[in-house]
C-alpha positions as CSV (number, residue, x, y, z in Angstrom):
1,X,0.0,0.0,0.0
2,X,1.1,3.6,-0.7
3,X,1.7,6.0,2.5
4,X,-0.8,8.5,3.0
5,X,1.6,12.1,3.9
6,X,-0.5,14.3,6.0
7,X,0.6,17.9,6.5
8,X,0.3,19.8,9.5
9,X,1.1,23.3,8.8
10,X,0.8,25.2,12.1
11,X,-0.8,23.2,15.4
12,X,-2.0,24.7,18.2
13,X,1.0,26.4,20.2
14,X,3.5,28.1,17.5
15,X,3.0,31.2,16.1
16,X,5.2,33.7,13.9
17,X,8.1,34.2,16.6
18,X,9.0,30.4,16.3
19,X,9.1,30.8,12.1
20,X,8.2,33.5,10.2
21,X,6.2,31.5,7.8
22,X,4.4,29.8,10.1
23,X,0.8,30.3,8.7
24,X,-2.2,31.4,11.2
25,X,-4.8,33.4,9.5
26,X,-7.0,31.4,6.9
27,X,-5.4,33.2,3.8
28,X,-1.6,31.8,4.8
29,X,-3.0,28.1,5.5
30,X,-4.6,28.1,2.1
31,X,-1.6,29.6,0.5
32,X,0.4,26.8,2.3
33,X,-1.9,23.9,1.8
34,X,-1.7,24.8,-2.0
35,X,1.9,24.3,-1.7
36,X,1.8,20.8,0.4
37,X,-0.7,19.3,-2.5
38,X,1.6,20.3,-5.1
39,X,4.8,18.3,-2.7
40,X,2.8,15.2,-2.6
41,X,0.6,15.6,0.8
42,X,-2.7,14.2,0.1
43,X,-4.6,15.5,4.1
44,X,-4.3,19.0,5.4
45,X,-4.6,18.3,9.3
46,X,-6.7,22.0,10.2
47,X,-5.8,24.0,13.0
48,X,-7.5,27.7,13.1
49,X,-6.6,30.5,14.9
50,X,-8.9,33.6,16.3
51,X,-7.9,37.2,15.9
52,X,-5.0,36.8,18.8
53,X,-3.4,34.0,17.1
54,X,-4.8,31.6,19.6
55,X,-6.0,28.0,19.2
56,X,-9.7,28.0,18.4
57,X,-12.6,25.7,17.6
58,X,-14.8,28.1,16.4
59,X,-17.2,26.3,13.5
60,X,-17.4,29.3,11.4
61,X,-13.5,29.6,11.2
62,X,-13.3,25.9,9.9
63,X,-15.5,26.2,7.5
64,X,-14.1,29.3,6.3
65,X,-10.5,27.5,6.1
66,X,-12.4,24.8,4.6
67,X,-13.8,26.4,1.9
68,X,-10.1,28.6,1.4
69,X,-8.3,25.4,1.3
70,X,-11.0,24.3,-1.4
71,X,-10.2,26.8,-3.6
72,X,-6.2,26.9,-3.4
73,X,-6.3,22.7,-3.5
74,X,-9.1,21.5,-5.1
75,X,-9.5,18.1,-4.0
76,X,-6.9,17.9,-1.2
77,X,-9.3,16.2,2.2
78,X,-9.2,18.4,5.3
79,X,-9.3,17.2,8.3
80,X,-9.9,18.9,11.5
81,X,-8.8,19.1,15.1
82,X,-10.3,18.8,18.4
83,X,-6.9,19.7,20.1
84,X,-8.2,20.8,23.7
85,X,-4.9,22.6,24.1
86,X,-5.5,23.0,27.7
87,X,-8.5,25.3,26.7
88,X,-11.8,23.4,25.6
89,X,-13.8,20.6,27.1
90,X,-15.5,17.9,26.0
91,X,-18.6,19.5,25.2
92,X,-17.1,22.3,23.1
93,X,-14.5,19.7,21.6
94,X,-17.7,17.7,20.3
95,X,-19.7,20.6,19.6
96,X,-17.4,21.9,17.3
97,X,-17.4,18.7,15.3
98,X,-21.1,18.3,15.2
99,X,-21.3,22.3,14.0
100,X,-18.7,21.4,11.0
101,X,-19.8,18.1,9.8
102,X,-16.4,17.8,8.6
103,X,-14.8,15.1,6.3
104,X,-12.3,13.8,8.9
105,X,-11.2,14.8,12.6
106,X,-8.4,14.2,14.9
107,X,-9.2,13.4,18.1
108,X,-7.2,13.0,21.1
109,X,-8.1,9.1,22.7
110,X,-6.7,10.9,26.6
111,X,-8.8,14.3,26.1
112,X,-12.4,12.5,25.2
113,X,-11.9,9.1,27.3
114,X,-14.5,7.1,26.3
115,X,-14.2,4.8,29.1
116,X,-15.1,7.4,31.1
117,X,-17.9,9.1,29.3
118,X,-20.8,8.3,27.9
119,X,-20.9,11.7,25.8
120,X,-17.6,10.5,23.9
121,X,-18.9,7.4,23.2
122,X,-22.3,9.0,21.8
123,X,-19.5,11.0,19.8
124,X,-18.1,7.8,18.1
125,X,-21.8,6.5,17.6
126,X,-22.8,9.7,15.9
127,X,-20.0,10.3,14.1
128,X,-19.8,6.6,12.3
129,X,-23.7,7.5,11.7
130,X,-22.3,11.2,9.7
131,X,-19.9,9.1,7.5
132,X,-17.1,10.9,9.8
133,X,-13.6,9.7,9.3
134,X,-12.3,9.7,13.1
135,X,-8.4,9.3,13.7
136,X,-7.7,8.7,17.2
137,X,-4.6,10.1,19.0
138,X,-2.2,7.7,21.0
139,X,0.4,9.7,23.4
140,X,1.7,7.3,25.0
141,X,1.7,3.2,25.3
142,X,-0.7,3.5,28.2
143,X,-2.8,5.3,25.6
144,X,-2.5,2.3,23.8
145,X,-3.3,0.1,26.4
146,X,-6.8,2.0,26.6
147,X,-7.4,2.1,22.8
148,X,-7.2,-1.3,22.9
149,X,-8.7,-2.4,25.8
150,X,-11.9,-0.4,24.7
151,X,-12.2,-3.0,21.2
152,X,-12.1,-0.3,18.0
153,X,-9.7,-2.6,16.1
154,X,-11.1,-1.4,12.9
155,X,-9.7,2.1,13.3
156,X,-7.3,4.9,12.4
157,X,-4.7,6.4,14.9
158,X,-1.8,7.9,14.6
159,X,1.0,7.6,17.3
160,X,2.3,10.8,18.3
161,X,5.9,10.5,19.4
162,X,8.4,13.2,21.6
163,X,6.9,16.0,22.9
164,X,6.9,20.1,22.6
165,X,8.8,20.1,26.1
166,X,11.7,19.3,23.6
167,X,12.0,15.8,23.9
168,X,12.8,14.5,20.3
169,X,11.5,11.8,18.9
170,X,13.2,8.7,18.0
171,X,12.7,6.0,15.3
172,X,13.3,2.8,17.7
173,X,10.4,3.3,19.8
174,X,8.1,2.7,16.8
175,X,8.2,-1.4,17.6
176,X,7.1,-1.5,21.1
177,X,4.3,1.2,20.2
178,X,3.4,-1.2,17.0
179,X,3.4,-4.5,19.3
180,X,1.4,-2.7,21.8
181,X,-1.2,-1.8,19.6
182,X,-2.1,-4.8,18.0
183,X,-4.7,-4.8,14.3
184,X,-6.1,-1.4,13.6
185,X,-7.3,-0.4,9.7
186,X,-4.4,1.9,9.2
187,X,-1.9,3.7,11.7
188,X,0.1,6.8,11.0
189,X,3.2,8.8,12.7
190,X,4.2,12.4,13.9
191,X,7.6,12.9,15.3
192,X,8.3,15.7,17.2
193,X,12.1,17.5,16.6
194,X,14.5,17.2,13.6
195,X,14.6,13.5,13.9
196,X,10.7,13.7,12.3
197,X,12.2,12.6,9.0
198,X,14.1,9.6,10.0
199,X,10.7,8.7,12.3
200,X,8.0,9.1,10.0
201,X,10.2,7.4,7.0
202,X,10.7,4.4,9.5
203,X,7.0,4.4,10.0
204,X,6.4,4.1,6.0
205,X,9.2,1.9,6.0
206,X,6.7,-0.5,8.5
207,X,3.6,-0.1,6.6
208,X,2.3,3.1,8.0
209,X,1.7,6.8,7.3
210,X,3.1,10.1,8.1
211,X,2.0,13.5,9.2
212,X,4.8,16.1,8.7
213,X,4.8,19.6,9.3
214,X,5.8,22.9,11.6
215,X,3.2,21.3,14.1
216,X,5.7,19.5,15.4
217,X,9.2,20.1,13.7
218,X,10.4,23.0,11.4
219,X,13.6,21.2,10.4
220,X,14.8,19.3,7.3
221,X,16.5,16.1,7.4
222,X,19.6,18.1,6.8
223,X,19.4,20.0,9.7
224,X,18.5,23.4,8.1
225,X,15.2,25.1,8.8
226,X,12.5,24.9,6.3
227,X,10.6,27.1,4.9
228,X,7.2,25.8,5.1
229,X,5.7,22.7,5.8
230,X,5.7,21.9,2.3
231,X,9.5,21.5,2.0
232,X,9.1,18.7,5.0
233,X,6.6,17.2,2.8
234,X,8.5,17.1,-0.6
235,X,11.4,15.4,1.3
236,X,9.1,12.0,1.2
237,X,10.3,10.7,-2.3
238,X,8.1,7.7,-2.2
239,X,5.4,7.0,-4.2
240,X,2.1,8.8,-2.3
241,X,-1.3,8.0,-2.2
242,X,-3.7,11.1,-3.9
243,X,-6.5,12.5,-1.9
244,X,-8.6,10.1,-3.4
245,X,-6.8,7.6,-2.7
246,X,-6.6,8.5,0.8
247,X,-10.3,8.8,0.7
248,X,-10.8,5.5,-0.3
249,X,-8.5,4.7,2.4
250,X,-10.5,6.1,5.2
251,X,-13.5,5.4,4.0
252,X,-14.7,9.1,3.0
């Protein structure tokens, strides 16, 4: 099977004084997510931002990026986040979701804890009911241990691996992660730091997916900075799936 390269252009924490290019208003995603489609990346992972640069899940400000990330690259899937960011609840994380109806979400398996609460797991009920491609977030290999003790082996996640507090990423914790997780429909990896390359090309290397992007790392495999997620894309010379492809992958 093909990888699937998502990009993730901006997140929730950076803004402009870690990289100047780092886009936050909906005209510089667009302008960026034009450029990621055109290096190969086939899912723009959505963050928005509200007038102070902050992380928002405001409906109307997805579907605005939506529809400018439409226009820039036609065809190219979106697919939003619920990041809580140490700002929204559950209820606003699933309002947001219900409000947008979007294609595909991101959702963090720790922040909604469906184990826990019913409302998450009336989430995943409604959600499967929209058509609603959910990927679910694994931190950690207790994560894992929770993913899979709840029984969603026919699922999407992607493994999220270092952390902003500048702990890097590395390539040989993929197999305990993998072994720990058992049969899912398709896994994908983030790497935090300039090892992201080397991580996410081991993950392709094991049958998985990557998400690249200034999200998590603004570095090329070189060691020089980038200058825009797109650049972090391009450096995955493999043959990629398209957006319909991906589609067809996720079930969209």
């Amino acid at each position: 099977m093909k990888p699937m390269v998502i990009a993730a252009p901006n997140g929730a924490r950076r803004g402009k004084a870690a990289h100047a290019n780092l886009p936050v208003s909906i005209a510089e995603i667009a302008v960026e997510a034009a450029l990621c489609q055109q290096a190969g990346a086939a899912v723009l992972h959505l963050h928005v931002r509200d007038t102070g640069g902050l992380h928002s899940l405001d409906a109307g400000l997805y579907r605005a990026a939506t529809e400018a990330i439409d226009e820039a690259a036609p065809g190219m899937l979106v697919q939003i986040t619920t990041e809580a960011a140490g700002v929204f609840d559950l209820p606003a994380q699933i309002a947001c979701v219900e409000a947008v109806r979007p294609k595909a979400v991101s959702v963090a398996w720790r922040e909604f804890s469906p184990e826990e609460n019913p409302e998450a797991r009336r989430f995943y009920d409604w959600a499967a009911g929209e058509g609603i491609h959910v990927q679910h977030i694994l931190y950690s290999p207790e994560d894992i241990a929770r993913f899979g003790a709840f029984g969603l082996e026919d699922q999407s996640v992607l493994f999220v691996l270092g952390k902003y507090a500048g702990v890097e990423a590395r390539a040989d914790e993929l197999p305990a992660y993998l072994k720990a997780l058992g049969e899912v429909h398709d896994w994908c990896v983030c790497a935090f730091g300039k090892t992201e390359h080397a991580v996410v090309s081991a993950a392709i290397a094991a049958g998985g997916h990557a998400r690249v992007g200034f999200e998590n790392n603004l570095w090329r495999r070189d060691g020089t900075l980038a200058a825009g997620t797109h650049e972090l894309v391009a450096q995955l010379k493999s043959d990629v799936m398209s957006a319909d492809e991906a589609r067809t992958l996720w079930r969209i």
